[in-house]
Jmol script that loads the backbone (N, CA, C; Angstrom):
load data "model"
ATOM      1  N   UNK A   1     -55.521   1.286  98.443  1.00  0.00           N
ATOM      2  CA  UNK A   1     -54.592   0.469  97.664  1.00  0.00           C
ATOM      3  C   UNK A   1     -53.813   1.333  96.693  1.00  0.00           C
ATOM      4  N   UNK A   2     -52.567   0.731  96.332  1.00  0.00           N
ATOM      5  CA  UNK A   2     -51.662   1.491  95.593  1.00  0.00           C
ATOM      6  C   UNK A   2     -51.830   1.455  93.705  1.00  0.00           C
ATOM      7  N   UNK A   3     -53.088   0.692  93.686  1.00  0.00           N
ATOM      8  CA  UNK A   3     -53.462   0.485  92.108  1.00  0.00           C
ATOM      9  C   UNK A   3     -52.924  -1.343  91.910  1.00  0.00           C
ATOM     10  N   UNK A   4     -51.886  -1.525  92.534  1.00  0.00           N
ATOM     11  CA  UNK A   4     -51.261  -3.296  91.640  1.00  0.00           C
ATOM     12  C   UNK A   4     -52.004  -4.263  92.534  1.00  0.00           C
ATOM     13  N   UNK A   5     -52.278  -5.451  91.961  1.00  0.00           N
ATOM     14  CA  UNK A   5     -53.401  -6.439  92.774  1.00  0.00           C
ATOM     15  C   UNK A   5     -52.527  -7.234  91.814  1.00  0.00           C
ATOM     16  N   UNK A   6     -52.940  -9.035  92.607  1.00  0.00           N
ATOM     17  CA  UNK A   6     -52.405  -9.974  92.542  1.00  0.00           C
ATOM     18  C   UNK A   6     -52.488 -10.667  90.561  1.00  0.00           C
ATOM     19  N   UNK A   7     -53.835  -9.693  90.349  1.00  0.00           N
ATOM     20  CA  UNK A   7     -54.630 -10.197  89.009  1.00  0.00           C
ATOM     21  C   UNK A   7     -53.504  -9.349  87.795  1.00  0.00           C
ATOM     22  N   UNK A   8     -52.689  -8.805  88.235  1.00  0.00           N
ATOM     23  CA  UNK A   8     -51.915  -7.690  87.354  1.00  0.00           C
ATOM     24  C   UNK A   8     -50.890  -8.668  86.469  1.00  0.00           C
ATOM     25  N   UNK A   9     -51.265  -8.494  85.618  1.00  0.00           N
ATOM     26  CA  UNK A   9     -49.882  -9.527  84.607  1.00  0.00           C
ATOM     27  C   UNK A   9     -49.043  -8.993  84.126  1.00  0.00           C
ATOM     28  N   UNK A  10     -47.799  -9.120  83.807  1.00  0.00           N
ATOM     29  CA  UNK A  10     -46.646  -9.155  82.937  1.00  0.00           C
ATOM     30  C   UNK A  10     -46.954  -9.362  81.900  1.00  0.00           C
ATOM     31  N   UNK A  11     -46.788  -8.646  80.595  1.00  0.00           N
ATOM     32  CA  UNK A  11     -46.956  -9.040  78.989  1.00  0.00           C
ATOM     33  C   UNK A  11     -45.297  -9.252  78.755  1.00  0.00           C
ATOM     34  N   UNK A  12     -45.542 -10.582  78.328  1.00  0.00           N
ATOM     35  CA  UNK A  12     -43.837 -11.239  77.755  1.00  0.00           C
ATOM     36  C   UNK A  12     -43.893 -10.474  76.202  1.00  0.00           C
ATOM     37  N   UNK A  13     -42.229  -9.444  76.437  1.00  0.00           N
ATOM     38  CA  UNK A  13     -41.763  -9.343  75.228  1.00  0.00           C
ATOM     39  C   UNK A  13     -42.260  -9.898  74.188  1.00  0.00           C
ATOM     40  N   UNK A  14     -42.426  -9.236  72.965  1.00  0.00           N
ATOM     41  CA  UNK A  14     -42.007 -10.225  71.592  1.00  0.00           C
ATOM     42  C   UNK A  14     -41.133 -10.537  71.007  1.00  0.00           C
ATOM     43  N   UNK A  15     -40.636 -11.486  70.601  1.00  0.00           N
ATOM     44  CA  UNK A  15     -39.654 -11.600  70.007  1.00  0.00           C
ATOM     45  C   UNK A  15     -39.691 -12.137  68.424  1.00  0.00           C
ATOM     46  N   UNK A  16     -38.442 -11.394  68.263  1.00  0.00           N
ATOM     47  CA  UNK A  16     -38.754 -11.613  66.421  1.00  0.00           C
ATOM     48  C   UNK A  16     -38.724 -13.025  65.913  1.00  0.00           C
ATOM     49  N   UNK A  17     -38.748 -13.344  64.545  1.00  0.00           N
ATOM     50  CA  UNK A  17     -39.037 -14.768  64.293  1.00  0.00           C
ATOM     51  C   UNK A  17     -37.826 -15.483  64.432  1.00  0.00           C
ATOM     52  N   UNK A  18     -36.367 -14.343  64.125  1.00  0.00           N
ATOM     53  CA  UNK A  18     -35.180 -15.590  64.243  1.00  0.00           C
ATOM     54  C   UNK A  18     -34.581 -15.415  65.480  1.00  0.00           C
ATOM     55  N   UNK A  19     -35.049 -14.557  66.654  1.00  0.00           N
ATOM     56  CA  UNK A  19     -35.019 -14.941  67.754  1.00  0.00           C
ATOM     57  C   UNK A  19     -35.856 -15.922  68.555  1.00  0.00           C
ATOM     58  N   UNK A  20     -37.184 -16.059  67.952  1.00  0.00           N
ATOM     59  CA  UNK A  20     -37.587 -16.982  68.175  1.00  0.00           C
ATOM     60  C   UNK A  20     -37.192 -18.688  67.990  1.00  0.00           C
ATOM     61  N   UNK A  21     -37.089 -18.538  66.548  1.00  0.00           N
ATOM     62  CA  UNK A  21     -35.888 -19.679  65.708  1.00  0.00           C
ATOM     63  C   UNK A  21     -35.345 -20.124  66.368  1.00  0.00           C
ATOM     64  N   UNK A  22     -34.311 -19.118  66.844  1.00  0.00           N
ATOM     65  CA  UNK A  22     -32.899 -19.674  67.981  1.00  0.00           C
ATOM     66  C   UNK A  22     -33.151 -20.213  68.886  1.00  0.00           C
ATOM     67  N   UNK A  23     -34.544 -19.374  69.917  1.00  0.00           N
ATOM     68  CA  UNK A  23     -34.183 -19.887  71.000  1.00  0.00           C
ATOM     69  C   UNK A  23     -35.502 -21.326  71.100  1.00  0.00           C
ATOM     70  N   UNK A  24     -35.975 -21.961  69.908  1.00  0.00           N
ATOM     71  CA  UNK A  24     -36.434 -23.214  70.339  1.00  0.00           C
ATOM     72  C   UNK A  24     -35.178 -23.996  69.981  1.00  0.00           C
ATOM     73  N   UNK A  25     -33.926 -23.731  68.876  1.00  0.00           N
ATOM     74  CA  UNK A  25     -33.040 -24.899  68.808  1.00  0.00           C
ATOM     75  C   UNK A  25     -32.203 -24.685  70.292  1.00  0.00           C
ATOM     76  N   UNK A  26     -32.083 -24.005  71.325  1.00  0.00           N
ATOM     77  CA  UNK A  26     -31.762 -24.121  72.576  1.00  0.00           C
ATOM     78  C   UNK A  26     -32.241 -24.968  73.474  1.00  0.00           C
ATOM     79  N   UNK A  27     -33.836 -24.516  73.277  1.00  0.00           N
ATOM     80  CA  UNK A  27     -34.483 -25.410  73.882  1.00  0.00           C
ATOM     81  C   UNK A  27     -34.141 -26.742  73.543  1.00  0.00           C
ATOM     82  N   UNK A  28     -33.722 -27.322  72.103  1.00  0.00           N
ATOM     83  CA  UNK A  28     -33.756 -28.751  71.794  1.00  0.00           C
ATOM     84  C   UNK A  28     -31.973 -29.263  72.121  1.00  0.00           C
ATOM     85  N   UNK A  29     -31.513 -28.238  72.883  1.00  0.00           N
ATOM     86  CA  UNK A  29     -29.988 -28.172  72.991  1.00  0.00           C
ATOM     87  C   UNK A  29     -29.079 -28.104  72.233  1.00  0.00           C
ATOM     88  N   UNK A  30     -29.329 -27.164  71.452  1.00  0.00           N
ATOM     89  CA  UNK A  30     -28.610 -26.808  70.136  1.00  0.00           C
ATOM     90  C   UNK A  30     -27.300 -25.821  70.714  1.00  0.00           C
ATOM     91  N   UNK A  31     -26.226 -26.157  70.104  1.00  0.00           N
ATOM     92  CA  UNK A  31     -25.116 -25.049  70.701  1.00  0.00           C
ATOM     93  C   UNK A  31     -25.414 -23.611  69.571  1.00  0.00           C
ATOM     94  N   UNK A  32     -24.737 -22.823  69.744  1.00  0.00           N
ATOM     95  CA  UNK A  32     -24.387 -21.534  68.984  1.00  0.00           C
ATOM     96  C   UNK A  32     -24.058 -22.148  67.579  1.00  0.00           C
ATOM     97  N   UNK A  33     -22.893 -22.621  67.546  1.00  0.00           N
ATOM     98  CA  UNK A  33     -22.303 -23.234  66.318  1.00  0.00           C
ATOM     99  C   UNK A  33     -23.280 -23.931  65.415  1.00  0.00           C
ATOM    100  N   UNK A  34     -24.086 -25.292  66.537  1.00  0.00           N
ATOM    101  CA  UNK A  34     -25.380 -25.912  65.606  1.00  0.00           C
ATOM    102  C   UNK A  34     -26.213 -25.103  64.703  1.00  0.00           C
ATOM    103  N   UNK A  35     -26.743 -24.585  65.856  1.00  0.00           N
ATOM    104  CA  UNK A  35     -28.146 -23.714  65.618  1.00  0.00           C
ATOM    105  C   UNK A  35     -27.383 -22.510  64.206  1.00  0.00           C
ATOM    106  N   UNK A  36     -26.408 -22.227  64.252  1.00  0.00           N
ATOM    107  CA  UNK A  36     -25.833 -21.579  62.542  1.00  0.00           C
ATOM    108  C   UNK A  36     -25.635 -22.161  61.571  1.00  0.00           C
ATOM    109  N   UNK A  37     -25.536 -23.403  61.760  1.00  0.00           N
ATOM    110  CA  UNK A  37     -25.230 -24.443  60.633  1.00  0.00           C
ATOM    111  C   UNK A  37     -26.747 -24.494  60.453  1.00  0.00           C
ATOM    112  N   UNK A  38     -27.582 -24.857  61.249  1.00  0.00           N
ATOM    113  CA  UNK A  38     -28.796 -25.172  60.740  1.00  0.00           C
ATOM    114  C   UNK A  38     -29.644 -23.657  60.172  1.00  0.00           C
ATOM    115  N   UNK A  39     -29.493 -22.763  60.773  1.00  0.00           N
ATOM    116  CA  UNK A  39     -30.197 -21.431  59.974  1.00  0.00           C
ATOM    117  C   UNK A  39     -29.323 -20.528  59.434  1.00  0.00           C
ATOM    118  N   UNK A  40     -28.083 -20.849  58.632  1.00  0.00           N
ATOM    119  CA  UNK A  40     -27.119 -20.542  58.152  1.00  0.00           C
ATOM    120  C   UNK A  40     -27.123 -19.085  58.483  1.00  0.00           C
ATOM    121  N   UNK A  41     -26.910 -19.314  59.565  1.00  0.00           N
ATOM    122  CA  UNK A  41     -25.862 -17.820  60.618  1.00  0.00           C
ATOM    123  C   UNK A  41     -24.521 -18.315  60.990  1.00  0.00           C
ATOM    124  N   UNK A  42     -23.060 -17.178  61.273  1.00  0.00           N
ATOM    125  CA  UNK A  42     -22.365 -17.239  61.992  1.00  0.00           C
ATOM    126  C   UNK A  42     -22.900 -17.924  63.293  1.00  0.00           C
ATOM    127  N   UNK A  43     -22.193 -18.563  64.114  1.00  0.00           N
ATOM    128  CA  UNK A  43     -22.439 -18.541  65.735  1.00  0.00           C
ATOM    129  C   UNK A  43     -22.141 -17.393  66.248  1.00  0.00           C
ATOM    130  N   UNK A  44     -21.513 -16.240  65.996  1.00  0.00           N
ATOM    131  CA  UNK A  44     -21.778 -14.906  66.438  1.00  0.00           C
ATOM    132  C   UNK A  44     -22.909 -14.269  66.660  1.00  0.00           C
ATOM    133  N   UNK A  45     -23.454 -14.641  65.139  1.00  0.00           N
ATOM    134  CA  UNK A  45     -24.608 -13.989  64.845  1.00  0.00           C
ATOM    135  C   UNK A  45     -25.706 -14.633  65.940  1.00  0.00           C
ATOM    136  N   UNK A  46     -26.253 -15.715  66.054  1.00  0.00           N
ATOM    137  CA  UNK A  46     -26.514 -16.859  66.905  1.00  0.00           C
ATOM    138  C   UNK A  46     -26.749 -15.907  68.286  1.00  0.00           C
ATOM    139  N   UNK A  47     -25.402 -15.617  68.549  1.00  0.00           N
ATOM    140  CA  UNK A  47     -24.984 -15.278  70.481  1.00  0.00           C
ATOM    141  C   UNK A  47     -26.001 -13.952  70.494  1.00  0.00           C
ATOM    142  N   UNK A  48     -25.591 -12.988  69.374  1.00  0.00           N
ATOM    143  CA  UNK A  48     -26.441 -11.932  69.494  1.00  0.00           C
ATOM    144  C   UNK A  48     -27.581 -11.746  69.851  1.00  0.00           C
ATOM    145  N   UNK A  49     -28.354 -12.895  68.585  1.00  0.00           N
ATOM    146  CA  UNK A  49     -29.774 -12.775  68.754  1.00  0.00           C
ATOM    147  C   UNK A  49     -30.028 -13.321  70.186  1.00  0.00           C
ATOM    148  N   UNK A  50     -29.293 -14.600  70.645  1.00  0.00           N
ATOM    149  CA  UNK A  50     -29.770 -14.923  72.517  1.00  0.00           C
ATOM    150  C   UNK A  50     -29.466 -14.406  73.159  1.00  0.00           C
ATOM    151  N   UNK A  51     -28.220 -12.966  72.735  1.00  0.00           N
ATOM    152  CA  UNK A  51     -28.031 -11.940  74.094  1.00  0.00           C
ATOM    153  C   UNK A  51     -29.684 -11.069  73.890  1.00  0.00           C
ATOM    154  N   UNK A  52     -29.873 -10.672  72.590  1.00  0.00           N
ATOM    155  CA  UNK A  52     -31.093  -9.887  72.889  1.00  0.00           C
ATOM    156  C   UNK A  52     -32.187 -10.217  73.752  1.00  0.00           C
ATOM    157  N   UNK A  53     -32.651 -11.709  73.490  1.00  0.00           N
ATOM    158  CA  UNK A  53     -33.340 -12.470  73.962  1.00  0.00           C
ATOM    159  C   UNK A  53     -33.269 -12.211  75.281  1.00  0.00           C
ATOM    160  N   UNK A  54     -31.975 -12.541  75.871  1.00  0.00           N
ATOM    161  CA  UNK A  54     -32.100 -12.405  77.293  1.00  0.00           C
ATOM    162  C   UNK A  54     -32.313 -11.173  77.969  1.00  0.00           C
ATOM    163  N   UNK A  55     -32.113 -10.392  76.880  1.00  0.00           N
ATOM    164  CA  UNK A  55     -32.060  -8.969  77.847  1.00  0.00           C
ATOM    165  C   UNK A  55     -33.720  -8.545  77.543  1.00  0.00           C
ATOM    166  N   UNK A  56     -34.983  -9.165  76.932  1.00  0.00           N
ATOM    167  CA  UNK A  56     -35.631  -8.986  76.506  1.00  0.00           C
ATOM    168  C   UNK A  56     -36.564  -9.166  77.642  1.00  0.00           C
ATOM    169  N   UNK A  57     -36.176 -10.919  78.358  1.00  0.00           N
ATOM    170  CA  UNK A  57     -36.744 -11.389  79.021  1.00  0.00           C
ATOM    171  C   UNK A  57     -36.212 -11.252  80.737  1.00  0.00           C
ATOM    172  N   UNK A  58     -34.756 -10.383  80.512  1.00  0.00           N
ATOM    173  CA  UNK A  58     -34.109  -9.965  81.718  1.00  0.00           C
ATOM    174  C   UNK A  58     -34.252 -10.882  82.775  1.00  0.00           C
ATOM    175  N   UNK A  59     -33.397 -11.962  81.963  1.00  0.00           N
ATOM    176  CA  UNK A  59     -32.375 -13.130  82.643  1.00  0.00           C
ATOM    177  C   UNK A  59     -30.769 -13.024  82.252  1.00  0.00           C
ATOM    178  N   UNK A  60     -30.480 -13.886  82.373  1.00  0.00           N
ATOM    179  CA  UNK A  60     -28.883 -13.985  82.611  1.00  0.00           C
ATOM    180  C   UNK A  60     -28.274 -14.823  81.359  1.00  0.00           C
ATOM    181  N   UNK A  61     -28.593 -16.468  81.195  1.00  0.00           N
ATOM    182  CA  UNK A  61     -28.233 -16.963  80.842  1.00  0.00           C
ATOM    183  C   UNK A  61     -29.638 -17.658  80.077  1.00  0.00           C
ATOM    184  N   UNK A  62     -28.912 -18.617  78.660  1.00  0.00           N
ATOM    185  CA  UNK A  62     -30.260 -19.066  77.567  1.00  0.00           C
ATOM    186  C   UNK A  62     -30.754 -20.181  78.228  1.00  0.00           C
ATOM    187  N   UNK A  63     -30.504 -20.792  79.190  1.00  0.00           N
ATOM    188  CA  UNK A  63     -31.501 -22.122  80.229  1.00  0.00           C
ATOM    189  C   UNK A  63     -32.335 -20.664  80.585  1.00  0.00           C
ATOM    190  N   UNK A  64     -31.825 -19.883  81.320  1.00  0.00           N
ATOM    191  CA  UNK A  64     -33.049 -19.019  82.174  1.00  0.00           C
ATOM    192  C   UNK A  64     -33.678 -18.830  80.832  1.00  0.00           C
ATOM    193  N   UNK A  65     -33.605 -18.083  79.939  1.00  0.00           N
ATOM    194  CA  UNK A  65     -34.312 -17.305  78.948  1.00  0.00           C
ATOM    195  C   UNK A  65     -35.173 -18.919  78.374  1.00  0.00           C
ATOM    196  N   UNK A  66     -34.989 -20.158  77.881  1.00  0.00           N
ATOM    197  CA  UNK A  66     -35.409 -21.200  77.816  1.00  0.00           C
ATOM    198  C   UNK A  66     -36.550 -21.071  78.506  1.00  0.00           C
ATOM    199  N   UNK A  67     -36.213 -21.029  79.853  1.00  0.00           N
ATOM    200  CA  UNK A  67     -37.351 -21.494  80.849  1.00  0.00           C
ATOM    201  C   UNK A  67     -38.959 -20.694  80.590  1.00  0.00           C
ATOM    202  N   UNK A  68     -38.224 -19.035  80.671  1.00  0.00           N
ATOM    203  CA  UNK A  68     -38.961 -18.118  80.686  1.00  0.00           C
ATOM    204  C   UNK A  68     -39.903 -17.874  79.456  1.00  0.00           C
ATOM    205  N   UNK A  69     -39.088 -18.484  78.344  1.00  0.00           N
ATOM    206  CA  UNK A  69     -40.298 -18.269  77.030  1.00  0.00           C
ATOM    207  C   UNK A  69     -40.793 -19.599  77.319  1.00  0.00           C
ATOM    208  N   UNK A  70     -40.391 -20.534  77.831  1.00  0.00           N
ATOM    209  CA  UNK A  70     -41.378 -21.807  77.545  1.00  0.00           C
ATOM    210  C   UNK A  70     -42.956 -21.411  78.332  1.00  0.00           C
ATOM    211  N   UNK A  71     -42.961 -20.707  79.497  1.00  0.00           N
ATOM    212  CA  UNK A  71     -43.508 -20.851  80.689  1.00  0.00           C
ATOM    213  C   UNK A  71     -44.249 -19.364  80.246  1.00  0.00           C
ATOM    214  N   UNK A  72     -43.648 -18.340  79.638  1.00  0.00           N
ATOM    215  CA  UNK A  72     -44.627 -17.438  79.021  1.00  0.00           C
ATOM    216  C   UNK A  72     -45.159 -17.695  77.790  1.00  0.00           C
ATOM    217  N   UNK A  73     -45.162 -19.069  77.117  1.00  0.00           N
ATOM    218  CA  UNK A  73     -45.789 -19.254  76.173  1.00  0.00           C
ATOM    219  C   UNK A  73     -45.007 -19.024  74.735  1.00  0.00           C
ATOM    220  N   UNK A  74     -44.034 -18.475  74.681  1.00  0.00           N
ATOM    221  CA  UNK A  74     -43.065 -17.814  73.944  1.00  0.00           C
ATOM    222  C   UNK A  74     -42.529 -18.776  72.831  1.00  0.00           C
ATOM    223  N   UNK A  75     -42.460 -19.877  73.219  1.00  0.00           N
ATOM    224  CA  UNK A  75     -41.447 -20.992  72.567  1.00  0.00           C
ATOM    225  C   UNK A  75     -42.511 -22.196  73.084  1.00  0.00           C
ATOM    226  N   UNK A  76     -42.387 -23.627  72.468  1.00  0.00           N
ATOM    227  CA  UNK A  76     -42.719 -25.057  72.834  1.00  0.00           C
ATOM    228  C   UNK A  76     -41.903 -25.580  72.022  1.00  0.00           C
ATOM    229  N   UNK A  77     -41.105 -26.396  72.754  1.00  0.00           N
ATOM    230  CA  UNK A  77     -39.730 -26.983  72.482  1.00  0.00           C
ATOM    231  C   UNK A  77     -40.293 -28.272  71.985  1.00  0.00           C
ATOM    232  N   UNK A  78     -41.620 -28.671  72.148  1.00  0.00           N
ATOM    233  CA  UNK A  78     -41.688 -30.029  71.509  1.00  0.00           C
ATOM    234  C   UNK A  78     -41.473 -30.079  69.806  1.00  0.00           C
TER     235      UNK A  78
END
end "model"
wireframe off; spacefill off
backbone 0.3
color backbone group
């Protein structure tokens, strides 16, 4: 065998707390604009932290990155 077996896990990124922040008001369908009004950021500022995000979790778009922290434990949108 080449060493990798089925039991081998992926450790999900961490992400910082106001990337974290952000991406549960996504989860609750918060736009860019919202989610700054509510944690008094630009929506620039906003896009940044969910571009990091995504490139963290190396997806594309914040539904994928959504999905991926919900499902690695990352975020609970309830």
């Amino acid at each position: 065998m080449n060493g990798s077996s089925k039991s081998e896990r992926v450790l999900a990124p961490r992400l910082s707390p106001r990337e974290t922040e952000c991406m549960l008001w996504v989860s609750r369908g918060k736009s860019s604009s919202d989610i700054g009004m509510i944690v008094g950021l630009s929506p620039r500022t906003v896009d940044s932290y969910l571009e990091k995000v995504c490139a963290k979790l190396r997806v594309r778009t914040r539904i994928e990155a959504v999905a991926v922290a919900v499902r690695s434990g990352l975020i609970d949108p309830e």
